[in-house]
Structure formats: C-alpha cells, structure tokens
C-alpha positions in Angstrom: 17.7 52.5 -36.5 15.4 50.9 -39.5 12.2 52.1 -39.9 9.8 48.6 -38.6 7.4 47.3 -41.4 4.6 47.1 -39.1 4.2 50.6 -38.4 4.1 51.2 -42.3 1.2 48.7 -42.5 -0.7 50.6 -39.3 -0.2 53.6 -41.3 -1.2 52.6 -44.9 -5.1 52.4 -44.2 -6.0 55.8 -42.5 -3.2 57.5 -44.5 -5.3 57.7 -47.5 -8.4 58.7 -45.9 -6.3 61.9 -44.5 -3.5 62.9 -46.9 -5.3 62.6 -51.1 -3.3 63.3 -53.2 -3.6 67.1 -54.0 -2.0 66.7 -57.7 -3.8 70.0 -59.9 -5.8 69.3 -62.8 -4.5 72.7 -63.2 -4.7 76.0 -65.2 -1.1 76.4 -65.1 0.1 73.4 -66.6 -0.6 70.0 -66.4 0.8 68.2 -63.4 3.8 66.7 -63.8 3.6 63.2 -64.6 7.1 62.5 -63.4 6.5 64.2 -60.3 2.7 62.3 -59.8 4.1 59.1 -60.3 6.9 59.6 -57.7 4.8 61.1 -55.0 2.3 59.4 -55.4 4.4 55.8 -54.8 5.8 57.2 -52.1 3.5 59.0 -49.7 2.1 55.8 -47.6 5.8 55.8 -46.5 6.1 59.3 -45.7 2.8 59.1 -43.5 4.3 56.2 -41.8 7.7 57.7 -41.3 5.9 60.9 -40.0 4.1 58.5 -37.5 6.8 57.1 -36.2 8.8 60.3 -36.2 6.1 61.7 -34.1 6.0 59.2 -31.2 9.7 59.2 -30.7 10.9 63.1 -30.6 14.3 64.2 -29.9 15.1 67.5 -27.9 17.6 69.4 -30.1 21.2 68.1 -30.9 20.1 64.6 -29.1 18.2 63.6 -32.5 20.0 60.0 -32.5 17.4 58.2 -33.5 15.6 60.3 -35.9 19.2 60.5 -37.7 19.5 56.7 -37.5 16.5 56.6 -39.5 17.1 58.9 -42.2 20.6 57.3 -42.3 19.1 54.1 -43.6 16.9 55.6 -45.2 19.2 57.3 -47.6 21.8 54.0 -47.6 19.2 52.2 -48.6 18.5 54.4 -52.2 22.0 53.8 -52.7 23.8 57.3 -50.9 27.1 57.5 -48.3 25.5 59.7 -46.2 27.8 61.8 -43.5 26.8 61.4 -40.3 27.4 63.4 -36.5 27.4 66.5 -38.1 26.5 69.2 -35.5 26.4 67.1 -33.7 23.5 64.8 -34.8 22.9 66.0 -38.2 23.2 63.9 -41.4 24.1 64.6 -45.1 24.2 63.1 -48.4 24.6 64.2 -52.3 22.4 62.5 -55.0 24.2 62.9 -58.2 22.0 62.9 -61.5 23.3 61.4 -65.2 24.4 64.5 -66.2 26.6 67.9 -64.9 24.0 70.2 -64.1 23.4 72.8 -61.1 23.7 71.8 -58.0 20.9 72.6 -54.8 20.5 71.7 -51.2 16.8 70.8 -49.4 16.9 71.4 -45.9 14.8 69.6 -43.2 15.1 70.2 -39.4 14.7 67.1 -36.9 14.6 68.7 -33.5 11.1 69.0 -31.0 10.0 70.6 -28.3 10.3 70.4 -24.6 6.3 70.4 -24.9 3.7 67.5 -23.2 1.7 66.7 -26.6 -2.3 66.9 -25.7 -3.1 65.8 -29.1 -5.0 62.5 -28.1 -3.5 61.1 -31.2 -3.2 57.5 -31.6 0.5 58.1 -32.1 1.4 60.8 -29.9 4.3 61.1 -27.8 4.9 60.0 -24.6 8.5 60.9 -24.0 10.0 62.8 -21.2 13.0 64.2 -21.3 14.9 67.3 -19.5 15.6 70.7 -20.8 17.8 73.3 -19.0 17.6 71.4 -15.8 13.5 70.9 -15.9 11.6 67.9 -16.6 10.1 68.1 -19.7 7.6 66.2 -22.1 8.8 66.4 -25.2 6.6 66.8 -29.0 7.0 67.7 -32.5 5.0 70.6 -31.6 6.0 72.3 -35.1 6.1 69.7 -37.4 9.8 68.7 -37.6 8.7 65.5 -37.7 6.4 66.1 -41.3 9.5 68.2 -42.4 12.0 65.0 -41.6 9.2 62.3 -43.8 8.8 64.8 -46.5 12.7 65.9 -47.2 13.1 61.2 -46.8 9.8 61.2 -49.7 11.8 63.8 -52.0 14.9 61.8 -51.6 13.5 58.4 -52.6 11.9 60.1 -55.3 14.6 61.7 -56.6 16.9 58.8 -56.1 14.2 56.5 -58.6 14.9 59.3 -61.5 18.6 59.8 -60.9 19.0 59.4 -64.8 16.8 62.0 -65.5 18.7 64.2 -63.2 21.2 67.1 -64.7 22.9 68.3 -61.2 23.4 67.1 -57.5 21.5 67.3 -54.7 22.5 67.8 -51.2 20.2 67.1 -48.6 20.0 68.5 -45.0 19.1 67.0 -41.8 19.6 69.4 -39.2 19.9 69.4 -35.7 18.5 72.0 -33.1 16.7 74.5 -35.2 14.6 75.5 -32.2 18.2 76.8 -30.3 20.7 75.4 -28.2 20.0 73.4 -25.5 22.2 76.4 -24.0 22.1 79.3 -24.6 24.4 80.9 -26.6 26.1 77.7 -27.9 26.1 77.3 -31.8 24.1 75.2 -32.9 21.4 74.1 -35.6 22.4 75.6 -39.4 25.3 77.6 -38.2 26.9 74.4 -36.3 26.5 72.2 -39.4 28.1 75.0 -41.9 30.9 75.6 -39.4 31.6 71.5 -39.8 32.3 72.1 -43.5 29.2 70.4 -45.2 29.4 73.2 -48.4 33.5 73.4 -47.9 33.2 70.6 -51.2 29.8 70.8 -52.3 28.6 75.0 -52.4 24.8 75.2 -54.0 23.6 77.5 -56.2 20.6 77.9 -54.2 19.0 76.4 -51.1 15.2 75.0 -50.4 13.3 74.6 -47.2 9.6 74.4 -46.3 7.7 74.7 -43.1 4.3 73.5 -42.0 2.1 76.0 -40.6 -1.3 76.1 -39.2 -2.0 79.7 -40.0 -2.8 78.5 -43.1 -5.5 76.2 -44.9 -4.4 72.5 -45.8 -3.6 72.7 -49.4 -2.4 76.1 -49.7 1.2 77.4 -50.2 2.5 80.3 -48.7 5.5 82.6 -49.9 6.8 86.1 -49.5 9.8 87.8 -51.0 12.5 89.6 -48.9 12.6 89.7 -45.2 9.5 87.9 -44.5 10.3 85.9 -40.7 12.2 87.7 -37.6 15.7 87.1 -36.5 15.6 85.5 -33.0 17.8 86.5 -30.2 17.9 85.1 -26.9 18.5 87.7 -24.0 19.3 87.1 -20.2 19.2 89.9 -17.5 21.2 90.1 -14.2 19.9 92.5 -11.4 22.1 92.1 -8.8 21.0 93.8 -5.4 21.5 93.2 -1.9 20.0 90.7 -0.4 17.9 91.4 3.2 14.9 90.2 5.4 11.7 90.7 3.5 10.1 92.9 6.1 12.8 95.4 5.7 13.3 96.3 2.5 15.0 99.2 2.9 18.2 97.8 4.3 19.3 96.1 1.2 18.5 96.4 -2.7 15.5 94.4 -4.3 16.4 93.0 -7.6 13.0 91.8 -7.8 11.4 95.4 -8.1 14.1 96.6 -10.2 13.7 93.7 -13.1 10.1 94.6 -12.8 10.8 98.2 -13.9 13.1 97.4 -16.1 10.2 95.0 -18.0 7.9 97.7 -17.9 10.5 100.3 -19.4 11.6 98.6 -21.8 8.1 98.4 -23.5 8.8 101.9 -24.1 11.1 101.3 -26.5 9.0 99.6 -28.9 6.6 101.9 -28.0 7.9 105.1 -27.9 11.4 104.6 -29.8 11.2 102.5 -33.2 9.5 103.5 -35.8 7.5 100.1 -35.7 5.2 101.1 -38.6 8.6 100.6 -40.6 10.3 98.3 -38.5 8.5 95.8 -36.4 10.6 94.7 -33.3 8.9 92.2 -29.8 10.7 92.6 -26.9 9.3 89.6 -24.3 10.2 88.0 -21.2 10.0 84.9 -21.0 10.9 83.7 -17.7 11.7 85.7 -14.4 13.6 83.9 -11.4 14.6 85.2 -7.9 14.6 84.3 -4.3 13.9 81.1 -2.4 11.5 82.1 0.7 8.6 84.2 0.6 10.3 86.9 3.3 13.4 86.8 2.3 14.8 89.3 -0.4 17.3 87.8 -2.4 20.8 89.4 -4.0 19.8 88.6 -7.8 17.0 88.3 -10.0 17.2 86.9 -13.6 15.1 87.5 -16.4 15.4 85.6 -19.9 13.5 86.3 -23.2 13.6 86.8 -26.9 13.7 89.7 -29.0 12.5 89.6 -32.8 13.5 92.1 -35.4 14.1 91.8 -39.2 16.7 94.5 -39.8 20.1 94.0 -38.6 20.4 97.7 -37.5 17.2 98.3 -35.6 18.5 95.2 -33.9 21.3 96.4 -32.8 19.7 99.5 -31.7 17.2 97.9 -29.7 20.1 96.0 -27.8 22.0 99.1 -27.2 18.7 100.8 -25.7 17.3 98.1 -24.0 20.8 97.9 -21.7 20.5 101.8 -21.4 17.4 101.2 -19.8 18.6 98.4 -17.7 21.6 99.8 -16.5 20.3 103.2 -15.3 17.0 101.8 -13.9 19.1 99.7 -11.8 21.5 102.2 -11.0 18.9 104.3 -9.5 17.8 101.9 -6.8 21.3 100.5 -5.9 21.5 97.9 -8.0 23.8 96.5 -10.9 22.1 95.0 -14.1 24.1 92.7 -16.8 22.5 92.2 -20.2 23.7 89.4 -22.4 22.4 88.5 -25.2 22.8 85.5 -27.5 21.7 85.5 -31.6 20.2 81.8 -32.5 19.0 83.4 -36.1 19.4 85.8 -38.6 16.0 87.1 -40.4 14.8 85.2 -43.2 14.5 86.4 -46.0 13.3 84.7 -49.7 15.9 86.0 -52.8 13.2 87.4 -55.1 14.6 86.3 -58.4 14.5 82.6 -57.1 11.2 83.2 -55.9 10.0 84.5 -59.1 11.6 81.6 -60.8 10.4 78.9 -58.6 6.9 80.0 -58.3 5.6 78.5 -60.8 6.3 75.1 -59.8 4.7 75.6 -56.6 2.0 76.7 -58.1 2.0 73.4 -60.7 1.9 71.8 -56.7 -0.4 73.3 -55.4 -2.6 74.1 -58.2 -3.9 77.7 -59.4 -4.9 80.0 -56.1 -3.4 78.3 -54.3 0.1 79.5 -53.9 -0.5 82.9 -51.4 1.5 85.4 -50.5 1.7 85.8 -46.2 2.8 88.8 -44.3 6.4 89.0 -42.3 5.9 87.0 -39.0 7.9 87.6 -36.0 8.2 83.8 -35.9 12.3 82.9 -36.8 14.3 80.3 -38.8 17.3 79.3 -39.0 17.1 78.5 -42.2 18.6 81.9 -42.8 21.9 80.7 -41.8 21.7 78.6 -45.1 20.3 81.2 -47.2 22.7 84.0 -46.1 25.6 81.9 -48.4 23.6 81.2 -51.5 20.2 82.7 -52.4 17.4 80.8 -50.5 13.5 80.1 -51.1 11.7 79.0 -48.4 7.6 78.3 -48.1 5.3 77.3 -45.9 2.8 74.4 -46.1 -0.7 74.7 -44.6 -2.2 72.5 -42.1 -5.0 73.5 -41.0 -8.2 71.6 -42.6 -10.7 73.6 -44.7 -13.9 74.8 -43.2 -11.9 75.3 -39.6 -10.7 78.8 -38.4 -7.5 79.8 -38.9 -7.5 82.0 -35.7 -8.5 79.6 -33.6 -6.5 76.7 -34.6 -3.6 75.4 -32.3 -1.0 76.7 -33.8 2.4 75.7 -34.2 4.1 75.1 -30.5 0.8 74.3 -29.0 0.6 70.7 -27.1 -2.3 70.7 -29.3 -1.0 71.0 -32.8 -2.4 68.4 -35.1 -1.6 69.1 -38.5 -3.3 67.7 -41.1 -1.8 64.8 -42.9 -2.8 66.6 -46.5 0.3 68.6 -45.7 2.8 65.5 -46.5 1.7 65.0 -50.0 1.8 69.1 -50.9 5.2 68.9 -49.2 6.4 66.2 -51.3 5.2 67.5 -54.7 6.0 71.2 -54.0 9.5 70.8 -53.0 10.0 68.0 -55.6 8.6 70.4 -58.0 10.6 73.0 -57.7 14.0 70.7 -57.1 13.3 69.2 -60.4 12.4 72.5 -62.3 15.3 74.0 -61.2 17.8 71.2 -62.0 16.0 71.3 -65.2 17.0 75.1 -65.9 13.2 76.1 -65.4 12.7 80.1 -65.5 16.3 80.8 -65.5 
C-alpha cells in the first residue's frame, strides 16, 4: 500500500519543531557531509512514515500493510524486493558501484496487543485479537520508528549507490515480540529458515532499538552479552476436580501452582549465583476453574524466564521442573512444564563494536555515545547475530530535563517517544553502514 501525500504534508510542519537535526559540530570529526545532506533531505519523510506507521499497527506475522509500505517504498528507489518472507517479512539488496563488503540493517515491524493512551493526534485506534482475547493494539516499543528509520537509511543509501563499495541487505522482520503461538518459529529465526542469507551471507549485521531509559540524543552500546534470552514457559497442574466446600476429596491444582510460584523463587534466590549470573523467573498469567465453589481438574500457569548464559539456562529449566514435579507430587497432583525459546541472548561482537563506535559517536556527537548495563529485556536480533558478528544500539527517547525513572517506558500504553530519536536513528545507523562499507577501522 503507497504511503498518501497528505499525511506527509500533516507531518512536515510539527516534524521540525520535534525531531532538529542532531548533526555534531563535533570533537571527533566533523560530521559527515554525505551523511548530513542525506538525512537531512530525508527526515520529514521518515516522521511521516513513523506517523502513519503508528496509527495503523500490525500484531506480529499479520504486518500486511506495514510490508506493503516498505515494499513501495523500496521499488520506488529502484530495488526487487522479496516479499512474504516469514510470513510477512520483506527483503531487498542495494548494490553500490563497486565489489566491496557486504552488511544487512535489520528493522522489526510487529506491535503490541496494547490499548495506546498516548492522546496523540495519531494514535492508534485498532483492535485486534491475540491468543483468543480482544486486544487493542500499539507500537508500544517503537517498531514503528524502527520500520521509518531502516525506509530513511534505504532512500539514503539508494541516492549515493555510486559512492557505495559493497551490498546492502535490508531486513523487515516480522513478529519480533514472539509467536502469536507459542512455540511456533517465528520473527528472525522464521525469516533465516526461509533462506534470505542462503545467497547473500553478511559480513556483519546492524540493528538499533529505541528506548526510553535513555535521554533523546544519546546512544547506548554495550559489548558482549548485554540483553536476556527470552523463553516462554507453560505449567500444567493437573489435579482432581471436586466441590469447593470439600476440598479434601479431590486435588486442587490451584494451591499446588501457587506453591510451585512461590518455590520456584527459591531458585533464583537460593540456587544461582545471580551476582554472576542474573536469571527472572515470572508468571505471567495463571488460569483455573469456572465457578467460585467448584475446584477444577487443571490449572495453567504461563510466563517468561530471562537468562544470558545458555547453561544457567538450562539449569534453571531443569530445576524449575524439579520443583514442579515434586511439589505437585506431594499433594496428588501431576505437573507438565513446557517451555518454548523465542530468543537467544544478545550479545554485541566487541571488535565490531570497537570499530563502529566511532561513527556513532560522529552521530551522536562526543558524550554522547554511553555504555548501558545488561537488561533482562530480549531481542531477537540475536538470531541474526549468532551467524555473522552483530552490533546493535539503542537510541534514546526520552526528552532532556524529564526523569528517566519515571518515564513510560517501552510496552507502556503510554510510550511517547520523542521524535528527536528518528533523525539520530537515521544518521547513526547510516553512519556506521557507510563507514563500514568504506573499510573504516578495519
């Protein structure tokens, strides 16, 4: 679907007056003049896109419009993109004047079953359904700035082609936020299962993410593990179902999930060395029963657990069904863990980090480019950057002079990034695209 004229000329006024240009004078290096020019020509269109992208969210792997859009998009700088890859995600290689290295820029497209609060003159109104519940549905993490931005970089890259030495894949990926069921594959791992590197493998892979636990204009990076892996766990109690005013003659499932909860806290607390290896264990959602007297024969419990070490993970697993399985054996009762991995932890190669930081920090401009702690937060990015090494950043949102504490932060219905974000986006990951083609810091 093309992107309508008019909305670009609701956007143009107030874009300005919300996303300057955040060029450096710099101490680093003056900016770019290449890279100026170019983002600078083409962030009224990324604000409008964002705009647009915003008041019409897509649930994960139902993108179909948003992909519609960035299919144009890219056919219209002269690309064959790929398209119903994963099943909604879209594709396309820029090739510059000359052999060169190649990279891939990832953006994700999917939002969240969330009913936007924002008060925004474009905010979303959509409803949708999610797991059998009705939903509202928002880019309440900034999908939609990550979609504009990665469409910005594209055009800009297209209109210096003949500069370029290398190719340039980009990604438009589906379902980062999981599968709309659980345990499906979806998101990265879907798309790289379809064969999107089978004739085009990078030499290293780019992503950014918006994030309001940091100040509008800054940059944040860490090297190594830096963001959790995510799994997605269900438990079964399975009891015996009798009248609620005699308990005793059957099982309660209900009772038994609840001590299960409570012992499994003991894990992280008593179990893992969490000054060395942080690990959540949370439940998310708890179901059982139909009547207020009647005990039922099941209870189900879902939630998430975050780790970023592939062996505490799997310890924590192994434990947490221990726990399960003998807690519910001691009342009567079965219990069933199963347990679903939607990401691997991400982690930035340090040698591209090292390389590459420098042109963030020509983005950004000197001081601004911070280092963050590892956040139980997860990506699935890391899919991507598990193949070739990886660098991925985040991009602050939150104005200066407000509270980074109490900010909505990403996944509230109250998430409101500020525009300033789009412009850093563009010029940081435009940057670094360009440096590296270039053979910067190698």
């Amino acid at each position: 679907m093309r992107f309508r004229p008019a909305l670009l000329a609701l956007a143009l006024a107030p874009a300005f007056a919300c996303a300057q240009s955040t060029a450096p004078a710099d101490d680093t290096g003056a900016a770019d003049p290449r890279i100026d020019a170019a983002a600078t020509a083409v962030q009224p269109k990324v604000v409008a896109w964002r705009r647009d992208l915003h008041q019409h969210p897509e649930l994960g792997n139902q993108e179909t419009r948003t992909a519609g859009v960035v299919a144009d998009h890219l056919r219209a700088l002269g690309l064959e993109p790929r398209t119903g890859i994963g099943p909604t995600g879209v594709v396309a290689v820029l090739k510059g004047a000359r052999p060169g290295p190649r990279i891939a820029l990832r953006a994700d497209m999917d939002a969240l079953p969330v009913t936007e609060a924002t008060g925004l003159p474009f905010a979303s109104t959509v409803k949708s359904e999610y797991r059998g519940q009705p939903v509202g549905v928002m880019h309440a993490c900034g999908h939609d700035l990550h979609v504009a931005i990665l469409m910005g970089v594209a055009e800009a890259l297209a209109g210096m082609r003949e500069q370029l030495a290398g190719e340039v894949m980009f990604v438009f990926q589906p379902a980062e936020e999981g599968p709309p069921v659980a345990g499906e594959v979806a998101g990265a791992k879907r798309m790289l299962d379809a064969g999107i590197w089978d004739d085009f493998t990078p030499d290293a892979v780019l992503g950014l993410h918006v994030w309001s636990r940091l100040h509008a204009g800054q940059i944040g990076v860490r090297a190594g593990p830096f963001m959790a892996s995510a799994d997605e766990w269900t438990l079964t109690v399975t009891g015996r179902q009798t009248h609620g005013s005699q308990p005793w003659a059957g099982v309660d499932p209900i009772t038994v999930a609840a001590q299960v909860l409570l012992g499994a806290q003991a894990i992280v607390a008593r179990q893992v060395d969490i000054t060395a290896h942080p690990v959540v264990l949370t439940a998310g959602q708890l179901q059982a029963g139909t009547r207020f007297n009647i005990i039922p024969d099941t209870a189900t419990m879902v939630g998430t657990l975050r780790t970023f070490d592939a062996g505490v993970r799997q310890d924590v697993i192994d434990r947490f069904r221990s726990t399960a399985e003998h807690f519910a054996a001691a009342s009567g009762a079965t219990a069933t863990l199963e347990v679903a991995g939607n990401a691997p932890a991400t982690a930035n190669d340090p040698a591209l980090l090292q390389r590459l930081r420098p042109s963030l920090e020509r983005a950004a401009g000197t001081g601004n480019v911070v280092e963050v702690p590892r956040y139980t937060i997860a990506e699935d990015f890391s899919v991507f950057a598990n193949e070739v090494p990886g660098l991925y950043f985040f991009v602050g949102t939150t104005p200066r002079g407000d509270a980074l504490d109490s900010a909505p932060m990403n996944h509230s219905p109250l998430y409101a990034p500020d525009e300033s974000a789009l412009d850093l986006g563009v010029r940081a990951l435009l940057q670094a695209t360009v440096d590296f083609l270039d053979g910067a810091g190698a």
